[in-house]
Every structure is written in structure tokens, then in C-alpha cells.
C-alpha positions as CSV (number, residue, x, y, z in Angstrom):
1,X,60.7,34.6,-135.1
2,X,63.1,36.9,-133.0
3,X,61.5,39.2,-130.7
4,X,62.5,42.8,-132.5
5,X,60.4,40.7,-135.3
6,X,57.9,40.2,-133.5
7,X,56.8,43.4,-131.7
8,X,57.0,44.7,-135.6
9,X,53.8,42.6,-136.5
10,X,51.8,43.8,-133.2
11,X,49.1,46.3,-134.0
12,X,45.7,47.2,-133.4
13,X,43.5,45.5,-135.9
14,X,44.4,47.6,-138.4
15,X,47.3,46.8,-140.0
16,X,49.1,49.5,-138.7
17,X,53.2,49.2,-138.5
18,X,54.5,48.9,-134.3
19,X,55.7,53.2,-135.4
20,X,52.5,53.9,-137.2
21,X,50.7,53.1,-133.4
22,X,53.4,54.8,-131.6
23,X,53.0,57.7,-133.4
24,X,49.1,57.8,-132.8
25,X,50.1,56.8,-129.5
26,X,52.1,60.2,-128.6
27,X,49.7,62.1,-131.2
28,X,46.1,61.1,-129.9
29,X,47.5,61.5,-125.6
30,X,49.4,65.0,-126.3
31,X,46.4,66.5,-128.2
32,X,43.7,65.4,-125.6
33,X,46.5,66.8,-122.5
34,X,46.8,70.2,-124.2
35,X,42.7,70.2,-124.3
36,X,42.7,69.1,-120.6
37,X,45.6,71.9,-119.8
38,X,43.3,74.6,-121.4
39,X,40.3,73.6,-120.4
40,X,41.4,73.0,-116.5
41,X,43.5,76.0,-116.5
42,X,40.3,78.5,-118.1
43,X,38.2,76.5,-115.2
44,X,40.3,77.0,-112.3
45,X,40.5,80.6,-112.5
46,X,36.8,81.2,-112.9
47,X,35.9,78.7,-110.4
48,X,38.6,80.6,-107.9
49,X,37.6,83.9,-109.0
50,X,34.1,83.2,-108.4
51,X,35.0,81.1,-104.6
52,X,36.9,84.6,-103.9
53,X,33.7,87.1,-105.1
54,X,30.9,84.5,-103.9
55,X,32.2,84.0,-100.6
56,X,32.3,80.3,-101.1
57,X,35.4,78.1,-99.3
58,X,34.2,75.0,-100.9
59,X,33.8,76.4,-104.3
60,X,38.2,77.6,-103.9
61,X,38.6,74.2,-102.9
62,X,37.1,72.8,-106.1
63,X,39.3,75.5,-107.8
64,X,42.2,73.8,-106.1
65,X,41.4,70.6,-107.7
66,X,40.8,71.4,-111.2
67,X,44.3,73.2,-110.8
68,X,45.8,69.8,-109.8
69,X,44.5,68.4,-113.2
70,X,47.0,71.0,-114.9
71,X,49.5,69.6,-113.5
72,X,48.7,65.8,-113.6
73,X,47.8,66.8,-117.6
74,X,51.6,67.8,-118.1
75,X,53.1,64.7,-116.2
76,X,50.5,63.0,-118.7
77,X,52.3,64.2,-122.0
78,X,56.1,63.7,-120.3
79,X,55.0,60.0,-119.6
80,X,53.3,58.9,-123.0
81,X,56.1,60.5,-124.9
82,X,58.9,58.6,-123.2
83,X,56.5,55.4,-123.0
84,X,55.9,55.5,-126.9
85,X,59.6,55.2,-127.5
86,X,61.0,52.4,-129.3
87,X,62.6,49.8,-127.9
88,X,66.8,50.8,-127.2
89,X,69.5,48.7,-126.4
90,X,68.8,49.5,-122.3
91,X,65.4,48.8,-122.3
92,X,65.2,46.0,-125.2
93,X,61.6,45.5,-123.6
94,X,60.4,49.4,-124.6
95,X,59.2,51.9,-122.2
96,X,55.2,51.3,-121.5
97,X,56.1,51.0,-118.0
98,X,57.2,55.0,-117.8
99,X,53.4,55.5,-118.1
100,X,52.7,53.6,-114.7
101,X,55.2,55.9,-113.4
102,X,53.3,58.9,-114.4
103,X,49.9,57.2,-113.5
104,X,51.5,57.3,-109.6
105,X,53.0,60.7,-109.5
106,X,49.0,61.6,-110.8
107,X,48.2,60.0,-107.6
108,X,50.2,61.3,-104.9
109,X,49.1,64.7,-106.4
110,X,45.2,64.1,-105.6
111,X,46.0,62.3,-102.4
112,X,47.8,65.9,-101.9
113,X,45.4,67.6,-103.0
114,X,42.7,65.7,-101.2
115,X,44.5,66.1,-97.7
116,X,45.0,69.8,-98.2
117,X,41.0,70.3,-98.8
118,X,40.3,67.9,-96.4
119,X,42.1,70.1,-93.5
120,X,40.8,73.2,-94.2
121,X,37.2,71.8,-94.2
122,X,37.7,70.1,-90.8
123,X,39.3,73.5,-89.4
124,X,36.2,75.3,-91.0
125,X,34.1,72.9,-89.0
126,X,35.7,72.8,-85.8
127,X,35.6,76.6,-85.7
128,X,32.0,77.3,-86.7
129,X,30.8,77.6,-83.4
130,X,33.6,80.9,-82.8
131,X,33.5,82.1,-86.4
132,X,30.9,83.1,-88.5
133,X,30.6,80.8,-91.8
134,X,29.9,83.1,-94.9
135,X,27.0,82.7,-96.7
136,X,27.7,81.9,-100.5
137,X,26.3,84.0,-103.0
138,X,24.7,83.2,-106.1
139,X,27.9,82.7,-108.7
140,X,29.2,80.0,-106.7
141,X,26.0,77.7,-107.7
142,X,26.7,79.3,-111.4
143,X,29.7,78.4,-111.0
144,X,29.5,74.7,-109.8
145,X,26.6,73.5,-112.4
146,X,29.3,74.7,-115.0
147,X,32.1,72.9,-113.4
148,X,29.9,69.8,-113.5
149,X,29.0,70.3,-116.9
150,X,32.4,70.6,-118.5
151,X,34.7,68.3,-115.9
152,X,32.0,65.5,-117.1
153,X,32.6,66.2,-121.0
154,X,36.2,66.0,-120.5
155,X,36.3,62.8,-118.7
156,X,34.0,61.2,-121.9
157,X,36.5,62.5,-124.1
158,X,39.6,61.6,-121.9
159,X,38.3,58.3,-121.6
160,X,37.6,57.4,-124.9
161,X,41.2,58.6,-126.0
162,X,42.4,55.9,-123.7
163,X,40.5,53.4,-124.4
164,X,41.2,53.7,-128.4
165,X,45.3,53.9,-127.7
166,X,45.3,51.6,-124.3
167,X,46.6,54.5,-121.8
168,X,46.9,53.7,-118.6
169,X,48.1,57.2,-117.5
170,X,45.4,58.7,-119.4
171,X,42.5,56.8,-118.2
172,X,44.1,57.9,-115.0
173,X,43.7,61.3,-115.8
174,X,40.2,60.9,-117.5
175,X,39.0,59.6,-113.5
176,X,40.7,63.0,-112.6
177,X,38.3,64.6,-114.6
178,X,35.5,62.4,-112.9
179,X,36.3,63.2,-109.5
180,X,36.9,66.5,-110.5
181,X,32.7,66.4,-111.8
182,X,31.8,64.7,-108.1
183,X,33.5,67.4,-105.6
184,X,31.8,70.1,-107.9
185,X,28.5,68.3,-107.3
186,X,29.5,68.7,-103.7
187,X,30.4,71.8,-103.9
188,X,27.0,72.0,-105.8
189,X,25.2,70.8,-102.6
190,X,26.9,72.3,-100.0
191,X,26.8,75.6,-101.4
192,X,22.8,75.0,-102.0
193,X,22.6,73.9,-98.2
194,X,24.6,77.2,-97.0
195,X,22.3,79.4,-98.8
196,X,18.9,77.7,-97.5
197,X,20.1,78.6,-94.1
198,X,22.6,75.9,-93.3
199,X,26.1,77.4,-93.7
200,X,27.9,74.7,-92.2
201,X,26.9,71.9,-95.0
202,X,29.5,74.2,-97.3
203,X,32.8,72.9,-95.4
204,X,31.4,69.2,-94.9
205,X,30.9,69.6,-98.6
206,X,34.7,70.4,-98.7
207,X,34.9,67.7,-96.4
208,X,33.3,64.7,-98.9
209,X,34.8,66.5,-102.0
210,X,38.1,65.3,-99.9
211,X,36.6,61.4,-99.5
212,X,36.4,61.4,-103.4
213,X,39.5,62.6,-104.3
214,X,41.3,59.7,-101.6
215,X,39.2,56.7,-103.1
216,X,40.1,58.2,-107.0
217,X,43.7,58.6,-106.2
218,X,43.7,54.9,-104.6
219,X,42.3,53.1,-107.1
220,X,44.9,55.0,-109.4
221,X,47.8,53.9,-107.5
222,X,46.8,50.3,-106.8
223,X,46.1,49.8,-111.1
224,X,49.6,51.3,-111.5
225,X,51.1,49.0,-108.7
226,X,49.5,46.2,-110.5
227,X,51.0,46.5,-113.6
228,X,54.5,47.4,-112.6
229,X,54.7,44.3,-110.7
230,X,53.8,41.7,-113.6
231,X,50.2,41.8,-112.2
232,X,48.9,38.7,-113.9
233,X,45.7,39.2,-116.7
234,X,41.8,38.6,-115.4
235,X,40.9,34.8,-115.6
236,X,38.5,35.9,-118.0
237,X,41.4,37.2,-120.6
238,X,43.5,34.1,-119.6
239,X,40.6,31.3,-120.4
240,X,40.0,33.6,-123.4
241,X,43.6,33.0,-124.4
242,X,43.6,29.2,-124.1
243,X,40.7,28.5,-125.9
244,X,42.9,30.7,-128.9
245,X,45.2,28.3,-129.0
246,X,43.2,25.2,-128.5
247,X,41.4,26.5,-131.3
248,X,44.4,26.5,-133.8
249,X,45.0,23.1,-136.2
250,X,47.8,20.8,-134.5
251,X,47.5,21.7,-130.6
252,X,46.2,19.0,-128.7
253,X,46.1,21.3,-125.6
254,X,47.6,23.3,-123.3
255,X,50.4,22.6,-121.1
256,X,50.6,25.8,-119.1
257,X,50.1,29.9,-119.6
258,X,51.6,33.1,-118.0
259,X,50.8,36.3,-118.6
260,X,51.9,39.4,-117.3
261,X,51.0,43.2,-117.2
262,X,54.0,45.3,-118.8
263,X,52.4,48.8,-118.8
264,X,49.3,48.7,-120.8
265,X,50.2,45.7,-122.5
266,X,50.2,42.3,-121.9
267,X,53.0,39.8,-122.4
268,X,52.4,35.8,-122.7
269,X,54.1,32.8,-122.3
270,X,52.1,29.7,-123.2
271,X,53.2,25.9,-123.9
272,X,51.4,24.1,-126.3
273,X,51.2,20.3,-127.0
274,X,51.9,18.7,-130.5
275,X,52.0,15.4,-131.9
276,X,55.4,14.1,-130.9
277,X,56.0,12.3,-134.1
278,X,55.7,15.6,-136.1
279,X,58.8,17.0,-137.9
280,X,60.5,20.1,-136.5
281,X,59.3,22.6,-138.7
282,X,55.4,21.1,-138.9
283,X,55.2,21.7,-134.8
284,X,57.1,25.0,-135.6
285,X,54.3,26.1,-138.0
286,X,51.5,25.1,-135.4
287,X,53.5,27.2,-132.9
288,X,53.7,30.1,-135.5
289,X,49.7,29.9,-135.8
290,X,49.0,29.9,-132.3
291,X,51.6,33.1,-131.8
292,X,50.0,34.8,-135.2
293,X,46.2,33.8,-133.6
294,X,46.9,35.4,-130.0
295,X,48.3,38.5,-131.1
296,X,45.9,39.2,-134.3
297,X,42.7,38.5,-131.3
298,X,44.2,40.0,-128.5
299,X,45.4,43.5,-129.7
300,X,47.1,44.4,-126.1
301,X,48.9,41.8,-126.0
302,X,52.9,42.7,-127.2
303,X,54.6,39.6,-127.0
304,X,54.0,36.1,-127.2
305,X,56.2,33.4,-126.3
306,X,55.2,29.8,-127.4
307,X,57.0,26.6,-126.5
308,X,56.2,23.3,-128.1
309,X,55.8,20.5,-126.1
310,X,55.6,16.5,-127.4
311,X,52.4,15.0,-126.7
């Protein structure tokens, strides 16, 4: 089976065609970006216009963030579209990988982001004892508990689009959305603090909201690192795959097995072992089961290579 062949007969469990899942692919990312661009972009303003009118510097800084997601939301839809693409004479392997790339721009954004709030809540602090901290008014609380309420819904709905098409740049932007819910709940509880008499717990809310947004944006960058550099699979997803094949008629075991992360997928090489006194085309039927087993069990996986082995 050549490979072109073979990336033809991957799917999802469902019989779908390799262009029938690309085009859900681009289809399913694209529509839940435009509903993160319109939702972020209605939710920033109101949460700036409401830091501005409520006197609150934590609640601006939380308006910063949610206009970050905007941004990470479009570098969301240019990465799956060019990811989705078929595989071209220049990249024979396809493109999954482009989608790492945008899962590491998403992160030098927050990490940005992050720094910039972080700065301007440690300023704040250091000059509380010269400068009188405004007291936040009510619409700032109005206006975190809302910001709670819908950056959590999005990150359930972001993060069930990437699980159902494998997105590694959109689960990256669904923990956007998370850490997006987290520095509103510290802008939540700063705010709260500042209006029961303690005005400077709003800034070292800043301050935390800043924390979040570094360990989010970390843990963003080091999945994307992982799977640009043929990050091997969990040993869990590995033993999974080798009982696979010991289960299929004719393999007497398992000589060795690679795998490697290509994107979102997975790619595997595995070397079986046959009766040696079987013809060529019996031991090349064993190998087809074991390739048609892996790939029918293990929906991520895009490509498997098997090699026979005489026992």
C-alpha cells in the first residue's frame, strides 16, 4: 500500500473520506474562531468600558486579555486552514504541523500579554504608598461575574470543538478562554477586596491574573514544542498499540515500535514477527491486518509503517 493510499483510508470512525475530515476540519475550527472573535471582541469593550467608568485598573487589565483572545482567535483560523491542506508535492507529509506554529505564536501573545499586566500591577503597588488607589465602583463586580460567566462557556465549547477534530491550536485557544475565566475571578476578588476597604488587593489581583496567564501560555508552548520535535506518544498509547498488533492472526510478537507526534497526529513505525516459512504475500496480509487494525483503533494516528520480520 503506497503512502498517498494510505492517508486516503485514515478517518475518524466514521467512514469519512481523508477530504470529507479536512473539510470538517477547516469547517468545525473557523466557525468556533468567528464565535470566539465576536464574543471576545463584544467582551472586551464592555469589560474596558466598564474598567474606564468603574475606576477599576484590574478590571482594564482583564479587558486587555480578552482582547488578546481576538487576536490569538484569528491566528487560529490562518493556522487550521493551511494545516487542513492536502498533502503537495513540497510537503508530501501534509501540513498539521502549521497548527503548532500557530499554537506558539498563541503563546508569545499571553506571555505578552501577561508581562504587560504584570508591570503595571507591580508599578500600581510600588506606588500606593505616594498615590491614592481608586476605589472601584459597582459595574466592575457586574462586570467580572459576567466575564466569568461567558469566558467559561466558551472554553466548554472551544474545547469540545478540539477534541471532536484533534486541534492542537484550538485546544490552545479553548485554555485561552480558561485563563481568560481565572484573571476575571481575580479581578472578581480584588475588586471585592478594594471595595471592603482594602484598595490595594485590586493591583495584586492584576498581579496573579499575570501568574495565570505565564503558566497558560507555558504549558502552550511546551505541547507545541513537543509535537514539532517528533515528541514520542504516552507509554500508555504505545503499550496500547502493541497489544493491537499482538492481537492480530499471524504475529508472533513485536520486534520494536516508534511513534512520533506530527501535529495532532500520530505517525508509527512498528516491526512485527511472522512465521518465517510463510509465503511472501501470506506475511504481507498479516502486515496489512495489523496496518488496517492500528489505524481503524487509533483514529489519530495518520500513518503506519509495518515491517515484517522472520521469526
Amino acid at each position: 500500500m503506497s503512502d498517498s493510499e494510505s492517508q486516503k483510508r485514515i478517518s475518524y470512525g466514521t467512514g469519512k473520506s481523508a477530504d470529507a475530515i479536512s473539510e470538517e476540519f477547516k469547517s468545525v475550527a473557523t466557525r468556533v474562531s468567528v464565535v470566539s472573535i465576536l464574543g471576545n471582541s463584544a467582551l472586551s469593550i464592555f469589560k474596558f468600558l466598564a474598567g474606564i467608568f468603574a475606576h477599576s485598573g484590574a478590571m482594564i487589565s482583564d479587558a486587555v486579555h480578552s482582547a488578546s483572545d481576538v487576536v490569538s482567535s484569528i491566528i487560529v483560523i490562518i493556522g487550521v486552514r493551511i494545516s487542513g491542506r492536502e498533502p503537495d508535492k513540497d510537503h508530501p507529509y501534509g501540513h498539521e504541523r502549521f497548527e503548532c506554529v500557530a499554537a506558539l505564536l498563541l503563546s508569545m501573545i499571553l506571555a505578552i500579554v501577561g508581562f504587560e499586566i504584570g508591570i503595571s500591577a507591580v508599578n500600581t503597588i510600588r506606588n500606593s504608598g505616594t498615590e491614592e488607589i481608586k476605589v472601584p465602583e459597582t459595574l466592575a463586580l457586574v462586570a467580572a461575574i459576567v466575564s466569568i460567566v461567558a469566558k467559561e462557556a466558551m472554553f466548554w465549547y472551544t474545547i469540545a470543538a478540539a477534541k471532536r477534530i484533534r486541534s492542537t491550536a484550538l485546544k490552545a485557544e479553548a485554555w485561552h478562554h480558561r485563563s481568560d475565566a481565572l484573571s476575571s475571578i481575580g479581578a472578581l476578588i480584588g475588586i471585592a477586596g478594594a471595595r471592603m476597604g482594602v484598595p490595594v488587593l485590586e493591583p495584586i489581583a492584576s498581579l496573579v491574573i499575570c501568574l495565570f496567564i505565564f503558566k497558560v501560555a507555558f504549558d502552550i508552548f511546551k505541547n507545541a514544542i513537543d509535537q514539532m520535535v517528533d515528541h514520542r506518544c504516552d507509554d500508555e498509547i504505545e503499550e496500547a498499540l502493541r497489544d493491537c498488533a499482538l492481537a492480530q492472526e499471524g504475529v508472533l510478537g513485536v520486534d520494536m515500535l516508534n511513534t512520533r507526534m506530527f501535529g495532532a497526529r500520530v505517525y508509527v513505525d512498528i516491526e512485527i514477527r511472522v512465521d518465517g516459512e510463510l509465503k511472501l504475500v501470506d506475511a504481507h496480509e498479516i502486515a496489512e491486518r495489523v496496518h488496517d487494525a492500528v489505524e481503524k483503533r487509533f483514529p489519530e494516528v495518520k500513518h503506519v509503517m509495518v515491517h515484517v520480520n522472520p521469526a
